[in-house]
Backbone bond lengths (Angstrom), bond angles and torsions (degrees), N, CA, C in turn:
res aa  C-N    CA-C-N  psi(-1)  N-CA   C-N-CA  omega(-1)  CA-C   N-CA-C  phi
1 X - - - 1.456 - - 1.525 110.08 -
2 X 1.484 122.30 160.33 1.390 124.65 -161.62 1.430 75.95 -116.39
3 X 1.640 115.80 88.45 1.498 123.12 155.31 1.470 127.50 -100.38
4 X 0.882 107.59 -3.97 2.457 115.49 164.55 1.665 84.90 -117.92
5 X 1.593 99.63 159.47 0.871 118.16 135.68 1.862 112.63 -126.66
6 X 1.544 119.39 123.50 1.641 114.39 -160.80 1.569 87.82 57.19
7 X 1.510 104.64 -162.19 1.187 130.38 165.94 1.443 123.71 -50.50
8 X 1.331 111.36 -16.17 1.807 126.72 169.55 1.508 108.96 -38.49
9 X 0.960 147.52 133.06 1.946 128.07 131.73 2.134 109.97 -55.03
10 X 0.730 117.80 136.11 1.059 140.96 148.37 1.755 104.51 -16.96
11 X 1.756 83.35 -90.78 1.569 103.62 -173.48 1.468 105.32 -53.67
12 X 1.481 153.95 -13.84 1.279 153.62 -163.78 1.503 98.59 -99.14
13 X 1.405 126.84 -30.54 1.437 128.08 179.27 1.665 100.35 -94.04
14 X 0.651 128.17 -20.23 1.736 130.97 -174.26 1.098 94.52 -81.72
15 X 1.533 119.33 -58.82 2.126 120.68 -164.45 1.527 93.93 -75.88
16 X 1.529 143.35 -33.02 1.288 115.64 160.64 1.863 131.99 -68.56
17 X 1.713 100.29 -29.02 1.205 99.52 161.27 1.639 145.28 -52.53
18 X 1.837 85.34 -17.22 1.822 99.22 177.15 1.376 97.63 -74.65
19 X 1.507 132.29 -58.88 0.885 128.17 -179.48 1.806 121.99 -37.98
20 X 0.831 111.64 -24.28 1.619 115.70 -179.07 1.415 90.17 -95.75
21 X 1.303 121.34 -34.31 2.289 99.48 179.83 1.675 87.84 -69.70
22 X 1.128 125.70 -35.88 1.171 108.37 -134.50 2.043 91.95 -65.44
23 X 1.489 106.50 -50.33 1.241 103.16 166.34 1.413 127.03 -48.36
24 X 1.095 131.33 -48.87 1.526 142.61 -164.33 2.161 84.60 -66.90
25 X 0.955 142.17 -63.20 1.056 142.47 170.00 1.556 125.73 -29.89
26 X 1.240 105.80 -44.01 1.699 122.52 -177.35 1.566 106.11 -71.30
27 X 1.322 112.96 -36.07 1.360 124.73 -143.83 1.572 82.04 -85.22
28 X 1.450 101.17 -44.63 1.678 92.81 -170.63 1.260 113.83 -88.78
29 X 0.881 131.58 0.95 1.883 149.83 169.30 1.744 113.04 -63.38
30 X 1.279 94.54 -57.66 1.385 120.38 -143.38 1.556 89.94 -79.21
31 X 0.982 128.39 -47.36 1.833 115.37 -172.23 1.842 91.54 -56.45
32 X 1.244 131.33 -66.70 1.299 128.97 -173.92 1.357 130.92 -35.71
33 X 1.250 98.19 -32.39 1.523 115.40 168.93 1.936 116.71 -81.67
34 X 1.378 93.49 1.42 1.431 97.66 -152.65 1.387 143.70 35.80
35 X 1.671 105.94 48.81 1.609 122.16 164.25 1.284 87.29 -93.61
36 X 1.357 102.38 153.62 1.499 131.94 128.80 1.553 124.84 -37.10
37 X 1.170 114.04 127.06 1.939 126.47 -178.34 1.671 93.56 -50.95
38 X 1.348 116.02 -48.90 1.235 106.24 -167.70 1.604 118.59 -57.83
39 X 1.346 98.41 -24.57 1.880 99.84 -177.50 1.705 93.74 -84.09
40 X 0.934 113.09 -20.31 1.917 93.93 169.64 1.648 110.01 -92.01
41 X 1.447 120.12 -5.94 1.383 103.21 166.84 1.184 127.05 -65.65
42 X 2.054 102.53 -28.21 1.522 116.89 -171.13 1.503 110.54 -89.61
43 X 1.396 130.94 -16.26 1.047 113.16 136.49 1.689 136.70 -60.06
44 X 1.163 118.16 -35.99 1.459 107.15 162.11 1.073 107.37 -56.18
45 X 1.238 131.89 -58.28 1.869 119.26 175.96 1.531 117.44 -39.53
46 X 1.287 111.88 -35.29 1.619 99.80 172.23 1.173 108.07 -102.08
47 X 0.925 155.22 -57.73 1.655 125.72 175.26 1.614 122.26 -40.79
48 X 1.589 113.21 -15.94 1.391 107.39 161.24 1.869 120.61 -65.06
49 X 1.473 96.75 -41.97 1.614 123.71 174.68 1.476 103.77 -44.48
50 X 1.749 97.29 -51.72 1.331 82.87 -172.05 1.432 126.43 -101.45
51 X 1.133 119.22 -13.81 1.408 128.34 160.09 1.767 125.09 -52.35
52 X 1.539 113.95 -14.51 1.265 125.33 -130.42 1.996 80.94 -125.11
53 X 1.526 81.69 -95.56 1.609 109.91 -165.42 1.521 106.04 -52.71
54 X 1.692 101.66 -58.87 1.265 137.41 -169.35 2.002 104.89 -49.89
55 X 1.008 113.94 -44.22 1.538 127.12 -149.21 1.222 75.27 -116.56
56 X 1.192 153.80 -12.50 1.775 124.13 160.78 1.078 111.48 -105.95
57 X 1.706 132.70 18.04 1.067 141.88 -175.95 1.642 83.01 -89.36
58 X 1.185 94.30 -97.16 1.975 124.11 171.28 1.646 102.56 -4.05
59 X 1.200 110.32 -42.05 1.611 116.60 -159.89 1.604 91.30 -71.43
60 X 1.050 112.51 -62.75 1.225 137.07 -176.16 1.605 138.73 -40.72
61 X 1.759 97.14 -48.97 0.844 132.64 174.74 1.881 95.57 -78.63
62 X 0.956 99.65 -35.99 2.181 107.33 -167.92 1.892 95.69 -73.41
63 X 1.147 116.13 -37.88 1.510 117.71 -153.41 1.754 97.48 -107.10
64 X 1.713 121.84 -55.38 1.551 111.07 -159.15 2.153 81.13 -110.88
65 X 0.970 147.99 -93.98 1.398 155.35 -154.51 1.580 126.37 -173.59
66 X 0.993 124.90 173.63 1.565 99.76 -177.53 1.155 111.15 -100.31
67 X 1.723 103.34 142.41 1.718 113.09 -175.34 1.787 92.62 -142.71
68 X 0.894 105.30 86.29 1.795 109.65 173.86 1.477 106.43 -45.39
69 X 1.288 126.53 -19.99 1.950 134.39 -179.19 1.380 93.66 -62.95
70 X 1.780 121.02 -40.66 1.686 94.70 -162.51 1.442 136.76 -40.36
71 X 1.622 84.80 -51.90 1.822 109.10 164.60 1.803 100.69 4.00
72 X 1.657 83.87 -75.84 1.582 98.68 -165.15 1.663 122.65 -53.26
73 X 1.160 106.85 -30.84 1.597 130.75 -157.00 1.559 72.60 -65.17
74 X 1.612 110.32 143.22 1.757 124.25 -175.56 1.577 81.99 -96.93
75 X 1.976 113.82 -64.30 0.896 101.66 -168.34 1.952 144.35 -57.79
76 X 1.559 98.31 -16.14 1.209 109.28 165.41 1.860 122.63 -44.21
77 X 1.029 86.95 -50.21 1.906 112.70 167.13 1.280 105.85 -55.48
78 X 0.900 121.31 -44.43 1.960 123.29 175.13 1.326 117.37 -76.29
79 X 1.515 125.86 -5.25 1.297 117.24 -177.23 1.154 102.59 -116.50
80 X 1.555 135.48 -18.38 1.187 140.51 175.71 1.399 117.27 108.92
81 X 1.478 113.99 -163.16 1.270 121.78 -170.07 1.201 143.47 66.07
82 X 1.139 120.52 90.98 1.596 140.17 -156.19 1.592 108.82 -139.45
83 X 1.639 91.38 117.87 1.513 105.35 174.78 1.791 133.86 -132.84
84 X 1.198 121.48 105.08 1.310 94.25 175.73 2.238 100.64 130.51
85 X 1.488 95.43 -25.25 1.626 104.56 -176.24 1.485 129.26 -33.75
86 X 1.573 97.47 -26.63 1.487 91.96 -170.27 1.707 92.54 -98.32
87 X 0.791 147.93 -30.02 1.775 152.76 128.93 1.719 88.71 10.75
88 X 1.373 104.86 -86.34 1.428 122.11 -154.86 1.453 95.25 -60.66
89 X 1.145 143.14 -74.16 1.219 149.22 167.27 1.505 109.88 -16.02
90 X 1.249 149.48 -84.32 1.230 143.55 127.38 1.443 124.68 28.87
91 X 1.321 98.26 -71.26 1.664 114.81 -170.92 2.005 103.71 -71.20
92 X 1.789 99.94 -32.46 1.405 99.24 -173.73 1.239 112.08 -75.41
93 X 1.609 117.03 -10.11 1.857 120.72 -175.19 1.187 110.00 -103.93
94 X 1.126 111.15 -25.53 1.541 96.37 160.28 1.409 123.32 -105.64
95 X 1.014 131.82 18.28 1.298 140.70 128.73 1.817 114.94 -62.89
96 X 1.217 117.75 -33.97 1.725 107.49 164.96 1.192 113.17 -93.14
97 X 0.977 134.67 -11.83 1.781 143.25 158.29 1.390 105.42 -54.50
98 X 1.499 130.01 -23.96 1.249 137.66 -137.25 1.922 80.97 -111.96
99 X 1.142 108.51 -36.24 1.454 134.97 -153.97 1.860 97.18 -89.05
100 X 0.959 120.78 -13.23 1.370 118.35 -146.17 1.584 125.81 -118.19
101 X 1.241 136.31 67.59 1.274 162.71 -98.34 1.899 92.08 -81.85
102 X 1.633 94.12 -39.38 1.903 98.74 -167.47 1.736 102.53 -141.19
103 X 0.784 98.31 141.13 1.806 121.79 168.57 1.446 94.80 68.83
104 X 1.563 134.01 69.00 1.037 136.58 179.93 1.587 116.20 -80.28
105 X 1.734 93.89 -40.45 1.512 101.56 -169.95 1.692 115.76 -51.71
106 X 1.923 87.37 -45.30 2.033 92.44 178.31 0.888 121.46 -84.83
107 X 1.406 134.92 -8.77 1.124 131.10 137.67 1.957 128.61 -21.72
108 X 1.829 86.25 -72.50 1.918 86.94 165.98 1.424 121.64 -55.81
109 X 1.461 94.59 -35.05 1.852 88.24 -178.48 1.769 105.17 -78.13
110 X 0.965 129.78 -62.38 1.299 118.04 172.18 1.769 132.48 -38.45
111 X 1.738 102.67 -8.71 1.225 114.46 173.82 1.786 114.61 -92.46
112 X 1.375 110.31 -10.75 1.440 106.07 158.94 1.383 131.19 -125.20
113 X 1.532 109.00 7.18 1.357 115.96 174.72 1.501 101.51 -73.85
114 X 1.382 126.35 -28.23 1.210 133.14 178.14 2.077 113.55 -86.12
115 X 0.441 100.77 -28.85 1.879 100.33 156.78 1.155 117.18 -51.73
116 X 1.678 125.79 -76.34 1.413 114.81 -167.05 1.453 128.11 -22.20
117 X 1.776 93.95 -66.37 1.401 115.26 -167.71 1.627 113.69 -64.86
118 X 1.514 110.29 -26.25 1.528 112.01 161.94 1.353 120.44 -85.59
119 X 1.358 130.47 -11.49 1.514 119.72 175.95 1.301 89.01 -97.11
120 X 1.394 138.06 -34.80 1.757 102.49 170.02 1.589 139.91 -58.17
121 X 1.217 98.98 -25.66 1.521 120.27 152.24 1.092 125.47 -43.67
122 X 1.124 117.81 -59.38 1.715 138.73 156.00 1.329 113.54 -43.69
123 X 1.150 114.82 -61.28 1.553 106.08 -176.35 1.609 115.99 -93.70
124 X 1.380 118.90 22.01 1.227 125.56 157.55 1.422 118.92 -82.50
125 X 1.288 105.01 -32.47 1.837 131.98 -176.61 2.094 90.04 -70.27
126 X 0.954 100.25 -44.95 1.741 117.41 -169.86 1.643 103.72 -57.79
127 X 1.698 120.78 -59.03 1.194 127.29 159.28 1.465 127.16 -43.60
128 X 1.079 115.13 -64.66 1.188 131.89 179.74 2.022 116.80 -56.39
129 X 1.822 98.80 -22.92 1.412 101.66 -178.66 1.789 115.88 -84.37
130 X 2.102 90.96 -26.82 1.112 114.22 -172.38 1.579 114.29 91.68
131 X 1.290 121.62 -2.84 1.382 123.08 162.00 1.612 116.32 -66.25
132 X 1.257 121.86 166.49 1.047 152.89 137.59 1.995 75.45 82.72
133 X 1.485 117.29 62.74 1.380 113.08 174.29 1.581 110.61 -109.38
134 X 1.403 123.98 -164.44 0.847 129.89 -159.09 1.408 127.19 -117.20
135 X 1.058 122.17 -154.52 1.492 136.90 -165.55 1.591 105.36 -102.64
136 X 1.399 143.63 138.32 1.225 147.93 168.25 1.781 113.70 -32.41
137 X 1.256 109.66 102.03 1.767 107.70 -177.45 1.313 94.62 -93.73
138 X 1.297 111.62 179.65 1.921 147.46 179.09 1.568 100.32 -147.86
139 X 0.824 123.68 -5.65 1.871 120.93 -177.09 1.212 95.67 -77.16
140 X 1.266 122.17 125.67 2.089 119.12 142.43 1.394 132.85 -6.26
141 X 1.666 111.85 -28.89 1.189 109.78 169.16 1.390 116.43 -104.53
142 X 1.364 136.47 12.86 1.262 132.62 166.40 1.364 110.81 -58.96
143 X 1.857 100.34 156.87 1.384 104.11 -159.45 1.469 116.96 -131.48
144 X 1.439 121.63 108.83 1.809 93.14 -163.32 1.617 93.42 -92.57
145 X 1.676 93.05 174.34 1.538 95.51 172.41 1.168 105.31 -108.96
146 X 1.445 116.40 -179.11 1.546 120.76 178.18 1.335 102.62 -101.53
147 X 1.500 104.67 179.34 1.171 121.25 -172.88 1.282 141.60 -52.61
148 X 1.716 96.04 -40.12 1.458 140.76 164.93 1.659 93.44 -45.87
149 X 1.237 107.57 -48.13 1.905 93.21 -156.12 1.750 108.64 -84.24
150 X 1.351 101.75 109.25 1.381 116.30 147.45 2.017 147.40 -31.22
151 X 1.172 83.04 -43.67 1.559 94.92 164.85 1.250 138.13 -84.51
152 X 1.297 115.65 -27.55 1.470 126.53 178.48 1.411 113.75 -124.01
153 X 1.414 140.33 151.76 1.157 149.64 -129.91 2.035 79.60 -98.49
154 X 0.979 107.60 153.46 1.543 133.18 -178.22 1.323 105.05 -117.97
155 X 1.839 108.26 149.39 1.261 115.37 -178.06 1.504 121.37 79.39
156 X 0.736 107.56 10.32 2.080 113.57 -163.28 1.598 108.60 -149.96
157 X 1.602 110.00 132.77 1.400 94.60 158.10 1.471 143.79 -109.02
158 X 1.079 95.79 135.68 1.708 103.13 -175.16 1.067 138.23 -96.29
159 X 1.429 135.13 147.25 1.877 129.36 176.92 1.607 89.71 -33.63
160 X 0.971 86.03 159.53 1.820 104.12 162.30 1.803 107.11 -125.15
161 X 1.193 100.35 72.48 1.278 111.27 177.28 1.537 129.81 -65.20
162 X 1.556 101.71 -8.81 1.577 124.20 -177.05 1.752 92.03 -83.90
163 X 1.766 123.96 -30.81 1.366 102.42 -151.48 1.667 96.52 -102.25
164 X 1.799 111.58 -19.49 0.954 121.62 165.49 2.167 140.64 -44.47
165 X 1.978 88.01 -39.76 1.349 108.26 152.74 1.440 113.55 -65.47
166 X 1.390 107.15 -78.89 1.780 93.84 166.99 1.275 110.90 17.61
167 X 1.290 93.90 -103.40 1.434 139.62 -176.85 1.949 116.45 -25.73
168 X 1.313 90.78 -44.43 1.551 112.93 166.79 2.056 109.24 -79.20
169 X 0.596 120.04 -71.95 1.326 115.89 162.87 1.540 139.54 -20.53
170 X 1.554 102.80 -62.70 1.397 108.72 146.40 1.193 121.96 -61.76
171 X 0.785 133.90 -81.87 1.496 126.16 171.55 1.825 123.11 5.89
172 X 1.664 98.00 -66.90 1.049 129.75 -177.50 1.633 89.54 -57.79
173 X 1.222 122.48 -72.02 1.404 119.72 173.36 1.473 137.18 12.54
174 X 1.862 80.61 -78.19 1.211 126.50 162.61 1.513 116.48 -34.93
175 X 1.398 134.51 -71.04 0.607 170.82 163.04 1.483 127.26 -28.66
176 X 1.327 97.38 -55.76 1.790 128.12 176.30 2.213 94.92 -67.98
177 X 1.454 100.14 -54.98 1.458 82.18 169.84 1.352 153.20 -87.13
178 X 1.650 91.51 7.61 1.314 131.26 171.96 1.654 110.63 -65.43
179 X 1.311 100.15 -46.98 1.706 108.86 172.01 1.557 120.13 -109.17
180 X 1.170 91.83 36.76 1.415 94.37 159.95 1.384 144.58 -123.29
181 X 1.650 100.43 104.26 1.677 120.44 -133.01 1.360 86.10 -171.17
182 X 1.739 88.13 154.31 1.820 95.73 -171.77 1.862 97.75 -64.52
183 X 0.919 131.49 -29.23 1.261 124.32 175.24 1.794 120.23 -34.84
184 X 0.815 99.05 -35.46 1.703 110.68 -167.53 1.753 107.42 -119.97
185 X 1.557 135.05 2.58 0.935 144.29 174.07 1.152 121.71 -22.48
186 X 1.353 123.89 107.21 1.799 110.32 179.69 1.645 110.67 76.89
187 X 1.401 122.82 21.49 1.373 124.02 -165.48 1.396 106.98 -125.95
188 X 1.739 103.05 -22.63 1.342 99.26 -166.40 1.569 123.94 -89.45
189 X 1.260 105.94 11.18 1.532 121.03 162.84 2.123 110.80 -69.24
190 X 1.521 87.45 -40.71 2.044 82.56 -170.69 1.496 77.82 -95.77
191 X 1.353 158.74 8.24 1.776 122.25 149.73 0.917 118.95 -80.88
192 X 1.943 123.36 -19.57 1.253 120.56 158.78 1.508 123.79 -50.78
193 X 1.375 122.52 -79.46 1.267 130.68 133.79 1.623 108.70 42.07
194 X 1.954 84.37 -100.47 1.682 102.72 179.36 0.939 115.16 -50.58
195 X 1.668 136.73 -58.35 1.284 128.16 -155.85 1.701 110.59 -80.30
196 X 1.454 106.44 -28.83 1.731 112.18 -179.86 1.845 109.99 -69.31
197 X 1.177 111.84 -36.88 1.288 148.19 141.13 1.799 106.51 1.55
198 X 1.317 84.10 -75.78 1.486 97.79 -153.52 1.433 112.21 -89.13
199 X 1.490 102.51 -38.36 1.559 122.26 163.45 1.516 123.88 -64.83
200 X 1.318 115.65 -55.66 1.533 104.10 170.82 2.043 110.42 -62.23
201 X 1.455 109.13 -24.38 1.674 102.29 -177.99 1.795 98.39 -64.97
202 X 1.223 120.80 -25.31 1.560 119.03 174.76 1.247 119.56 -72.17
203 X 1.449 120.59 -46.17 0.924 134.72 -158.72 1.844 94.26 -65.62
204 X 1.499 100.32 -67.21 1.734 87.88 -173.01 1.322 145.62 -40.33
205 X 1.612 104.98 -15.26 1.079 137.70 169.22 1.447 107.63 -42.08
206 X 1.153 113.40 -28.17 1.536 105.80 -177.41 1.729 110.67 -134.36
207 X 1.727 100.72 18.50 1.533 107.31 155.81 1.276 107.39 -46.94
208 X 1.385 115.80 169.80 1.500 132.81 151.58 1.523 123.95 -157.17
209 X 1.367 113.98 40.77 1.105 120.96 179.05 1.545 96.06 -118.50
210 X 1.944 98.59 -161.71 1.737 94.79 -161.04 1.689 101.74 -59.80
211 X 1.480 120.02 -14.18 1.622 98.56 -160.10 1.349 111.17 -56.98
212 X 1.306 114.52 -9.96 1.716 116.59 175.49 1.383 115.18 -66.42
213 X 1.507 131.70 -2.73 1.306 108.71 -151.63 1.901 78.27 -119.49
214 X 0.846 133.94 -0.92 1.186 112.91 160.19 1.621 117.27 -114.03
215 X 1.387 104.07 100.35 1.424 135.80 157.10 1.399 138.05 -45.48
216 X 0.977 151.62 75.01 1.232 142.37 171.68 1.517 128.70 -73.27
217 X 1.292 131.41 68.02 1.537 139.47 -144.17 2.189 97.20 54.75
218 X 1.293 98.11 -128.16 1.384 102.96 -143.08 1.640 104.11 -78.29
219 X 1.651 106.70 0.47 1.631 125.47 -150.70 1.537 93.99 -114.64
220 X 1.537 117.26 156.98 1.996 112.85 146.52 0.858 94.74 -77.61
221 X 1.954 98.45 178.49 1.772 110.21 177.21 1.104 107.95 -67.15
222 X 1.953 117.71 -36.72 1.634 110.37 -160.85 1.734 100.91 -70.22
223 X 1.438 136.79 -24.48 0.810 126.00 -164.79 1.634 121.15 -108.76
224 X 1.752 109.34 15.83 1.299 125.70 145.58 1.898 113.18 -100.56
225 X 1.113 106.02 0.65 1.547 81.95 173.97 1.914 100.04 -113.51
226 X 1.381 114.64 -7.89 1.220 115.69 155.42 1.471 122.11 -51.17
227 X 1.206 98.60 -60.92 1.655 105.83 -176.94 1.118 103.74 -58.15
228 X 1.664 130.35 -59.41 1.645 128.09 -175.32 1.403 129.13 -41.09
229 X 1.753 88.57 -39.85 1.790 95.89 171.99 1.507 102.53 -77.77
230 X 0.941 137.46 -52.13 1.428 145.79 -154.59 1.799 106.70 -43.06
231 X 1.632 91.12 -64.93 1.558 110.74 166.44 1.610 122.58 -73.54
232 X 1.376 115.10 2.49 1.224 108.90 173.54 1.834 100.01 -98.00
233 X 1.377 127.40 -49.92 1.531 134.56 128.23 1.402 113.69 15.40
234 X 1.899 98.47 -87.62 1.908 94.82 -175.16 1.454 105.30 -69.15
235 X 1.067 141.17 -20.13 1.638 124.48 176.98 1.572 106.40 -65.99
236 X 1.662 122.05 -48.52 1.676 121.60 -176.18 1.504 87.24 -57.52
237 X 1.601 135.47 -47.65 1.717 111.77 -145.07 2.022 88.24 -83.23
238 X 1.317 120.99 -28.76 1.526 114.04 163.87 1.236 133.36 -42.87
239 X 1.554 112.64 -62.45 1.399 98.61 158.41 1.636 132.80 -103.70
240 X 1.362 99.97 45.46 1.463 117.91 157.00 1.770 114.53 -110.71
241 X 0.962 113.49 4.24 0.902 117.56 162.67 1.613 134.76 -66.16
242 X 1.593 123.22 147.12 1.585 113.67 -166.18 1.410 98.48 -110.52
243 X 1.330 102.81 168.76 1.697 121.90 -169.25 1.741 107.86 -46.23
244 X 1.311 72.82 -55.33 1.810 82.76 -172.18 1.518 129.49 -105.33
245 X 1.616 111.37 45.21 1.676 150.56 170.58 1.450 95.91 -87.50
């Protein structure tokens, strides 16, 4: 796998590169929706928040205890480990949705039409690092890594659970602009939700890295707070629903 570039990681130029789709996306979103560029800059500011600060808090807080200082720690950021960002991200937009006197609805929708295309970015950097991989496959598409790669077990093939999100993401993409129409106004934040929801709770199923080791009875954490949101999701798009749906 092409995981450095020089002394670079790969995945460290890719997870900042989302951040630049994630803007380049808003900017072109946002007149259609009729926001202002500036309300999609401030979402790039929080999905940076939360991708960044947010997701090495969570990590942190998930693996050693909570120390709200990490944030700060530079070197924490240099060793890795990030969990939970798009959580935080989420929680920070609708908390300014909450904040937001006019055009609230496109606001939410403009807050996840712009995700996809940056968490695939992200988890291309993820493939390519060999993190966040999988479980021993036999399918045609299993994937071993080389030697070179550090993060994921070598010699063996595995789900490719990095290309599988992808895969889920776009999709979702797809999808997100599929319903985007006064019909679904302000909705398309909980179909993200549900459908990312339900798909990444599958998907892990055939992780095999540490996210396995934290358990919550028979489930991981990421794949009980998937489901919780997911189903908390289809109940808002239930009773948001109109007479004649």
């Amino acid at each position: 796998m092409w995981n450095t570039i020089g002394s670079v990681t790969t995945y460290g130029i890719l997870y900042y590169l989302s951040f630049v789709m994630h803007g380049v996306v808003g900017l072109c979103v946002a007149p259609g929706l009729h926001l202002r560029r500036r309300r999609a800059v401030a979402l790039t500011g929080l999905y940076v928040l939360g991708m960044l600060p947010g997701a090495k808090f969570l990590y942190h807080w998930r693996t050693v205890g909570f120390d709200p200082l990490i944030v700060f720690d530079v070197d924490a950021y240099i060793q890795g480990g990030l969990w939970g960002g798009m959580l935080v991200y989420l929680f920070l937009v609708i908390l300014l949705a909450g904040f937001s006197a006019e055009h609230r609805r496109e606001l939410l929708d403009l807050s996840v039409i712009t995700i996809s295309p940056s968490w695939a970015i992200a988890k291309t950097g993820c493939f390519l690092n060999g993190c966040c991989y999988g479980r021993p496959c036999s399918l045609p598409w299993g994937v071993t890594f080389p030697e070179t790669c550090t993060a994921a077990p070598t010699g063996v093939a595995l789900h490719p659970t990095q290309v599988y999100e992808i895969i889920l993401v776009l999709f979702l993409w797809r999808f997100l602009l599929r319903l985007n129409n006064e019909r679904w106004r302000g909705l398309l934040l909980f179909w993200f939700i549900f459908v990312y929801g339900l798909g990444r709770a599958g998907i892990d199923l055939f992780r095999g890295d540490g996210e396995l080791s934290a358990f919550i009875g028979p489930i991981t954490l990421t794949q009980l707070v998937c489901l919780l949101s997911a189903a908390t999701a289809a109940l808002v798009l239930w009773r948001s629903r109109k007479p004649d749906a």
